[in-house]
C-alpha positions, -999 to 999 in steps of 0.1 A, spaced: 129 161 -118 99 170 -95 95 147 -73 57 133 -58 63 154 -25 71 185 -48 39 182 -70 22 175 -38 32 207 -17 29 228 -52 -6 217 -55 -13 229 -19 8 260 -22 -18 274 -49 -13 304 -71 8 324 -45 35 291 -44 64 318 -51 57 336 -24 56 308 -4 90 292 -14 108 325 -10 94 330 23 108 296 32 139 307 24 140 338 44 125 322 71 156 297 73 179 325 88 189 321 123 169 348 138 136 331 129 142 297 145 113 288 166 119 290 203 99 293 234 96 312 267 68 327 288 92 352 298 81 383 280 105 403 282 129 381 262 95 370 240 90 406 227 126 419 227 128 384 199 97 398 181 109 434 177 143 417 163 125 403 136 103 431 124 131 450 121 149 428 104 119 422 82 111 463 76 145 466 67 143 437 38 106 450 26 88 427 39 56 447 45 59 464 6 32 440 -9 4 445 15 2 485 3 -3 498 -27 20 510 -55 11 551 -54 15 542 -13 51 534 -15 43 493 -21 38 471 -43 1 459 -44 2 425 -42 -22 415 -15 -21 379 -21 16 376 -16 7 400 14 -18 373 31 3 347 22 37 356 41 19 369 70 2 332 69 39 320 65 51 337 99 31 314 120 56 285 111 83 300 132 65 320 159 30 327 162 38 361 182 56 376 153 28 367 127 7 383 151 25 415 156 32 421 118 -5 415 111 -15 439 131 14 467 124 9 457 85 -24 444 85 -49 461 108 -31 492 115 -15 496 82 -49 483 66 -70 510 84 -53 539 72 -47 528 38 -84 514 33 -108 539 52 -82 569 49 -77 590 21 -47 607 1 -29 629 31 -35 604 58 -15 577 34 12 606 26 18 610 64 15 574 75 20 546 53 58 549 43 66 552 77 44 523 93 60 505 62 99 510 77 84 507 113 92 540 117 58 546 131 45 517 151 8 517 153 -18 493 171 -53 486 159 -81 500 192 -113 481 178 -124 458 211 -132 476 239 -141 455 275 -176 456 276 -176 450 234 -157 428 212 -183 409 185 -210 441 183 -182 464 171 -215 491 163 -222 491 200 -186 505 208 -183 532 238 -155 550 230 -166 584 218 -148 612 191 -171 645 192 -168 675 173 -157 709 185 -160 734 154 -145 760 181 -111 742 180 -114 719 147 -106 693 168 -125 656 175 -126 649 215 -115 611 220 -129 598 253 -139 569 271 -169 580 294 -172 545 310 -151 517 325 -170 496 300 -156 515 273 -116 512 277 -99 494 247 -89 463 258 -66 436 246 -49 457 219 -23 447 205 9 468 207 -8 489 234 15 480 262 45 490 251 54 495 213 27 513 197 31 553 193 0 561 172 -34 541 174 -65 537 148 -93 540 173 -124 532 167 -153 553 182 -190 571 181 -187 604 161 -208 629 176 -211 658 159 -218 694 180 -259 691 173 -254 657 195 -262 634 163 -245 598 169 -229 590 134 -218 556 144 -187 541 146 -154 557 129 -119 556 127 -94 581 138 -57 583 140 -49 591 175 -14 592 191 -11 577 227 31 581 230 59 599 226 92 593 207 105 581 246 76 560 251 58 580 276 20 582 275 7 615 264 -16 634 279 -52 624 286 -40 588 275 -35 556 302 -24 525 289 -12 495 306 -3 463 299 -23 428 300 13 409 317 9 370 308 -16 355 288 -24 321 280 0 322 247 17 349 222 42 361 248 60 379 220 29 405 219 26 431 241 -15 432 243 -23 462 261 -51 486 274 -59 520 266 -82 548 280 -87 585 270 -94 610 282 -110 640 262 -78 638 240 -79 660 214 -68 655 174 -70 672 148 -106 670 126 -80 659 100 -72 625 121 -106 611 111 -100 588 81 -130 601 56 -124 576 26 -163 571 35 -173 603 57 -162 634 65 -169 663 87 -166 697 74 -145 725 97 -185 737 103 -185 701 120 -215 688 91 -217 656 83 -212 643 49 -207 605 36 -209 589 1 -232 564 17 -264 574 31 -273 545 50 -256 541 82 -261 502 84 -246 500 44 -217 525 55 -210 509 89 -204 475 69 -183 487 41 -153 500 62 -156 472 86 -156 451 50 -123 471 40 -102 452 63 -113 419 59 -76 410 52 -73 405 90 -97 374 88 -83 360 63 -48 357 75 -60 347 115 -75 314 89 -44 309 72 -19 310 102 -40 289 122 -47 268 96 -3 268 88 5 264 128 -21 229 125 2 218 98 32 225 117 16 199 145 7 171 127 41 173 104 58 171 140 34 143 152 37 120 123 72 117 121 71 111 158 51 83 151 73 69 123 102 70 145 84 61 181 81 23 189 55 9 219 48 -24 224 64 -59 212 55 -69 178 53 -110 167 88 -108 152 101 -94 186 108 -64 176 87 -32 186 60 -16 168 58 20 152 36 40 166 24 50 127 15 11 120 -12 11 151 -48 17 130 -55 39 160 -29 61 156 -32 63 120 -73 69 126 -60 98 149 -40 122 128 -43 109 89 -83 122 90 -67 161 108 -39 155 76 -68 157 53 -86 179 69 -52 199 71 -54 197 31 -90 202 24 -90 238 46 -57 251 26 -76 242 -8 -105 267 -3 -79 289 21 -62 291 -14 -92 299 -32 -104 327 -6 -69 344 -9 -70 344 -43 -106 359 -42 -92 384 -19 -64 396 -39 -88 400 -74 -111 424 -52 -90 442 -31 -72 451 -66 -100 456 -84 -109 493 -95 -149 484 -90 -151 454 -70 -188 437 -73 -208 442 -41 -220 410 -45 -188 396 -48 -177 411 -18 -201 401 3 -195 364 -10 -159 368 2 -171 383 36 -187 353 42 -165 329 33 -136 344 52 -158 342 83 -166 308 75 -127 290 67 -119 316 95 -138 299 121 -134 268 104 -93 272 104 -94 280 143 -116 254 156 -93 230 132 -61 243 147 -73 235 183 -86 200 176 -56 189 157 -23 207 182 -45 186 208 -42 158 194 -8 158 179 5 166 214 -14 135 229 -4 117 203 30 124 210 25 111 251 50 133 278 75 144 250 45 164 235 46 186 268 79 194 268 84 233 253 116 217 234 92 203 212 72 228 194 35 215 205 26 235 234 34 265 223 17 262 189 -12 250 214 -12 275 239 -6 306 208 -36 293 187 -59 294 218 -69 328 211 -76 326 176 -110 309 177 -124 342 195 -101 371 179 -109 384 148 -146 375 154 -154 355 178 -164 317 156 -200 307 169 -209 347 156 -185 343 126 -206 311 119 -241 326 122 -228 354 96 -223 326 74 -257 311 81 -275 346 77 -259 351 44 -269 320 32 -306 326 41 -309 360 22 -291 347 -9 -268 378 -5 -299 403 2 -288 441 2 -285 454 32 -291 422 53 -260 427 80 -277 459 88 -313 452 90 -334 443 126 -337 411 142 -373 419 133 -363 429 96 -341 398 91 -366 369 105 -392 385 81 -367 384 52 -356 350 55 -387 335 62 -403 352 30 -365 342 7 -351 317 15 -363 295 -6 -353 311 -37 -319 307 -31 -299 289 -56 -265 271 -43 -234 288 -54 -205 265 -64 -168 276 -63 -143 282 -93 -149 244 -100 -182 249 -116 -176 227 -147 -156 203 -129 -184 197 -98 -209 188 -122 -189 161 -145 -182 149 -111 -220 149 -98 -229 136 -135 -209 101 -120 -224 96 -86 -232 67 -77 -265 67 -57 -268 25 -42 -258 10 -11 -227 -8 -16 -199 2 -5 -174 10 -31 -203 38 -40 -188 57 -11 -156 65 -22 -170 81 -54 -172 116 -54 -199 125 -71 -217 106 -44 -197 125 -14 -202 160 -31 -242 150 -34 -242 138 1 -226 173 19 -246 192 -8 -282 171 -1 -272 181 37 -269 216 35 -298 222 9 -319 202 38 -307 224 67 -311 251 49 -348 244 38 -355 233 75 -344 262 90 -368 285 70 -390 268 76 -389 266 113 -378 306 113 -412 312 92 -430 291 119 -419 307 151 -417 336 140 -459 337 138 -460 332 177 -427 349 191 -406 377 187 -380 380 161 -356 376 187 -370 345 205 -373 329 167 -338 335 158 -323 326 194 -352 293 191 -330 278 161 -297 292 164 -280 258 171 -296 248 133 -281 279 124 -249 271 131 -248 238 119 -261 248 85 -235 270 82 -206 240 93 -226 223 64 -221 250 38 -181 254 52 -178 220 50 -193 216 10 -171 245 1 -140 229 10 -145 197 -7 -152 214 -39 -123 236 -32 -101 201 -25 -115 188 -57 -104 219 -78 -70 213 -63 -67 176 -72 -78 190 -111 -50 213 -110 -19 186 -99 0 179 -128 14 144 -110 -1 114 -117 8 95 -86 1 128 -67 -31 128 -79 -38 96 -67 -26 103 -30 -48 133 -29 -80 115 -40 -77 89 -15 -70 119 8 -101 139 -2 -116 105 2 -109 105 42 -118 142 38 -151 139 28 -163 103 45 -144 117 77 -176 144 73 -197 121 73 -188 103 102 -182 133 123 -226 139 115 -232 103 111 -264 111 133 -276 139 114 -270 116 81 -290 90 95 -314 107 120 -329 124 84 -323 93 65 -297 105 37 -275 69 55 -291 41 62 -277 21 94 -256 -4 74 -244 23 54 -230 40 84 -211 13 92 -200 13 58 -186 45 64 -166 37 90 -149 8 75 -144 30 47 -123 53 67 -101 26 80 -94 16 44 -81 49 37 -64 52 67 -49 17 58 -42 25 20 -24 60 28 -4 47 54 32 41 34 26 77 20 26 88 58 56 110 53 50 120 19 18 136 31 38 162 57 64 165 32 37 182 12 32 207 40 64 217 27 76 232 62 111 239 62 135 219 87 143 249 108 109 256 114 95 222 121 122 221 148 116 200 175 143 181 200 127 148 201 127 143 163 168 142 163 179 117 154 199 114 193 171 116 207 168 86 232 136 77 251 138 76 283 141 41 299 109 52 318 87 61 285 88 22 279 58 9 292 49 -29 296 21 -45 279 5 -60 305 12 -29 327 -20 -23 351 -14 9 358 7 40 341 33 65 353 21 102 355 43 134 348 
């Protein structure tokens, strides 16, 4: 019989649940055990122990297509590459980018003989590659790259160089030490002097021994704040020479002659496809940091449901778990947990229909651009909130290593900037919204784009997820008065987020159309960028809920179905609080209500607290991998943790 934790993590494993469960299982085996050190010798050595172990089991066979030597399944892909950041967050790291970036480049913006030469063997880790996008002087404006691959017709040969200190590749990862063959990104110049734009190119930088080759200097970034298991490294060239063969054509070529030639005539459209080809990468930086928050708070609550401080009436001391606070401190980043792996569901599934669909929809896959930039940013900036606060929450045994927290804390640092850096990723979002998916819109002006959404934006009509029918039976039963029951009705939340971000939406047009009559296009923009971003934390934020309602439809458990609606509940009002000012400021809450909203909160917080451990149970992380010391059960507190009541002043570690 399934039991209400089971229907729980089932609903929030979503259509890729098998994948997830057998990945659990693998993941059990001894050599994946989480474990911590900043030594990176020993971190790395660990991390090229486990991709071996999981080349040699197939673990990279889904991510590739069948005529490739995989499987095509790139759902299942995502998902185990999401799974990875339960045990260590420097092997999901390592096999996204030999599977996912590296792998991903040749596969998407090569063509048939690059994937007969390379794809098997990156597959068995026979040929370990690294992904040289970010350069030090660029990371965000990838078109602005410095690197540069020109032509020589005499030779048939591109020239990779890096002509200024500006324009060395930087941060890579698998540059220090392990990668033999790089997909570098660069300017292709052909002999007339024409600047194509940005490219890829499969260029070796080391021998079978490890040794650089010629015209290539890498070296290694040493310690970084996290991720010690990934050698991050640099990389410089100079006038390296590959074959004309090396550049991967799937969307331009250059003829022996060295003339240009590309199915897509506009450079702007062309530019944006590739980079659209290996959107995979987003996706999965979302889902591990949205798996590593999950791997927190599970740790953190059953801390708190073991943890006493304090005398309680009876004499006795009091969980940790039964304090409101406590519960108002990680029940709201549970939800929140929840809510983001709803619409990460939906996303992954959206990415799997396109990326094996003969003709995917342009439309479409602009739709999914955005919204992997969105739950991306909105993933990482979710991770780092809620590893914070399960690690306070958890007082000095949070800081030790033995305990899971600060590693999670210090390895999902980095995520809110790679991958697209989240206040940019969020103003992608915003731009996208304000064209209603215009043709073209990524690559037009500052000039162009003001003008466009000034003149459009109103004509935009909101798009709803898969839960179409079910969002408007819901909407069909809000309840739009001021008491306070109306709150925890969902047609009235949904109207509520979707009111907001029609209004921010409408606003910022209007202010764009304004400015843009007695500035610059880039004064205009830059005027209202923080409305831009918060329109877009709007539209995020409206996506997820009707992503987290979909999910509730789907759970076949009655009771389960109960928990999660009072959990969508402390989703949605939690929302509301966080931009209770914005709410009321524009009069969509009027003072009292706000108040309302609040209490409402610590009703749910009150109402879900027996279900505490049923909730993490749904995160359905497997014992070995929610490791930590403190939650054995012979684990004693220190005599010195015990702090009196009346205590006037604290102990410090």
């Amino acid at each position: 019989m399934t039991t209400t934790a089971e229907h729980l993590r089932n609903s929030l494993d979503g259509r890729f649940r098998d994948v997830k469960n057998r990945m659990r299982r693998e993941l059990s085996h001894e050599i994946f055990r989480p474990h911590y050190t900043p030594n990176t010798v020993i971190a790395r050595t660990k991390v090229g122990e486990q991709m071996k172990i999981m080349a040699a089991r197939g673990a990279a066979e889904d991510g590739f297509k069948k005529e490739h030597g995989g499987n095509g399944d790139v759902g299942a892909a995502v998902t185990q590459i999401e799974m990875l950041a339960m045990s260590d967050l420097s092997l999901m790291v390592k096999a996204g980018v030999q599977w996912g970036l590296f792998g991903g480049a040749i596969e998407n913006l090569g063509t048939e003989r690059h994937h007969e030469a390379y794809v098997k063997k990156l597959i068995d880790l026979e040929l370990p590659g690294c992904f040289a996008m970010t350069e030090t002087g660029h990371g965000s404006d990838v078109q602005s790259l410095e690197t540069t691959a020109t032509y020589d017709p005499a030779t048939e040969e591109f020239v990779i160089d890096s002509p200024t200190p500006s324009s060395r590749k930087d941060y890579i990862g698998g540059a220090a030490q392990t990668a033999r063959v790089a997909a570098v990104f660069a300017q292709l110049i052909t002999p007339d002097g024409t600047v194509h734009g940005v490219h890829c190119f499969v260029v070796p930088i080391r021998d079978d021994d490890g040794n650089d080759l010629p015209g290539v200097t890498t070296s290694d970034c040493h310690y970084k704040g996290g991720l010690p298991g990934v050698d991050n490294g640099r990389i410089q060239f100079d006038q390296v020479r590959v074959p004309r063969l090396n550049l991967l054509n799937k969307y331009a070529d250059v003829a022996p002659d060295g003339t240009y030639t590309s199915p897509i005539e506009n450079p702007n459209r062309r530019f944006f496809t590739m980079l659209g080809t290996l959107i995979r990468g987003r996706v999965t930086v979302g889902g591990s940091a949205g798996a590593a928050a999950r791997v927190a708070l599970d740790i953190a609550t059953r801390y708190a449901l073991e943890r006493r401080q304090f005398s309680d009436p009876d004499g006795g001391e009091v969980l940790l778990m039964d304090y409101l606070v406590h519960q108002r401190r990680l029940f709201p980043l549970i939800a929140r947990s929840y809510a983001l792996q709803f619409a990460q569901n939906e996303l992954v599934a959206k990415c799997h229909e396109l990326q094996t669909a003969d003709d995917p929809d342009p439309e479409e896959q602009r739709e999914l651009e955005s919204r992997a930039a969105g739950l991306k940013a909105a993933n990482t900036w979710h991770a780092t909130r809620a590893i914070q606060e399960a690690r306070e929450a958890c007082g000095g045994a949070g800081y030790l290593a033995e305990n899971r927290l600060i590693a999670l804390k210090a390895d999902t640092d980095v995520f809110t900037t790679f991958e697209g850096d989240n206040h940019v990723l969020f103003q992608l979002v915003a731009k996208e919204l304000l064209t209603a998916y215009a043709d073209d819109i990524k690559g037009m002006s500052p000039v162009e784009w003001v003008r466009f959404a000034a003149s459009f934006a109103g004509e935009r009509v909101m798009k709803r997820t898969a839960a179409q029918t079910i969002m408007q039976t819901i909407l069909d039963t809000r309840e739009d008065n001021e008491e306070e029951g109306s709150l925890f009705n969902r047609g009235t939340q949904v109207k509520m987020l979707e009111d907001r971000e029609e209004y921010m939406l409408a606003s910022v047009a209007r202010r764009l159309q304004s400015k843009s009559k007695e500035m610059s296009a880039f004064e205009a923009f830059n005027s209202v960028q923080d409305h831009v971003l918060h329109v877009a934390q709007a539209h995020i934020e409206r996506v997820t809920l009707e992503a987290f309602v979909a999910g509730i439809a789907a759970c076949e458990d009655r009771l389960a179905r109960e928990i999660l609606g009072m959990v969508c509940d402390l989703y949605a009002l939690s929302v509301i609080e966080d931009d209770k000012a914005w709410f009321v400021e524009h009069r969509f809450l009027s003072t009292e209500r706000a108040k309302a909203v609040t209490r409402a909160i610590n009703d749910r917080c009150r109402r879900l607290r027996p279900y505490a451990e049923l909730l993490v149970d749904g995160f359905g992380i497997p014992e070995q991998l929610r490791y930590a010391e403190m939650l054995h059960p012979e684990h004693i507190p220190d005599a010195d943790e015990h702090i009196p009541q009346n205590a006037t002043s604290a102990g410090v570690i």
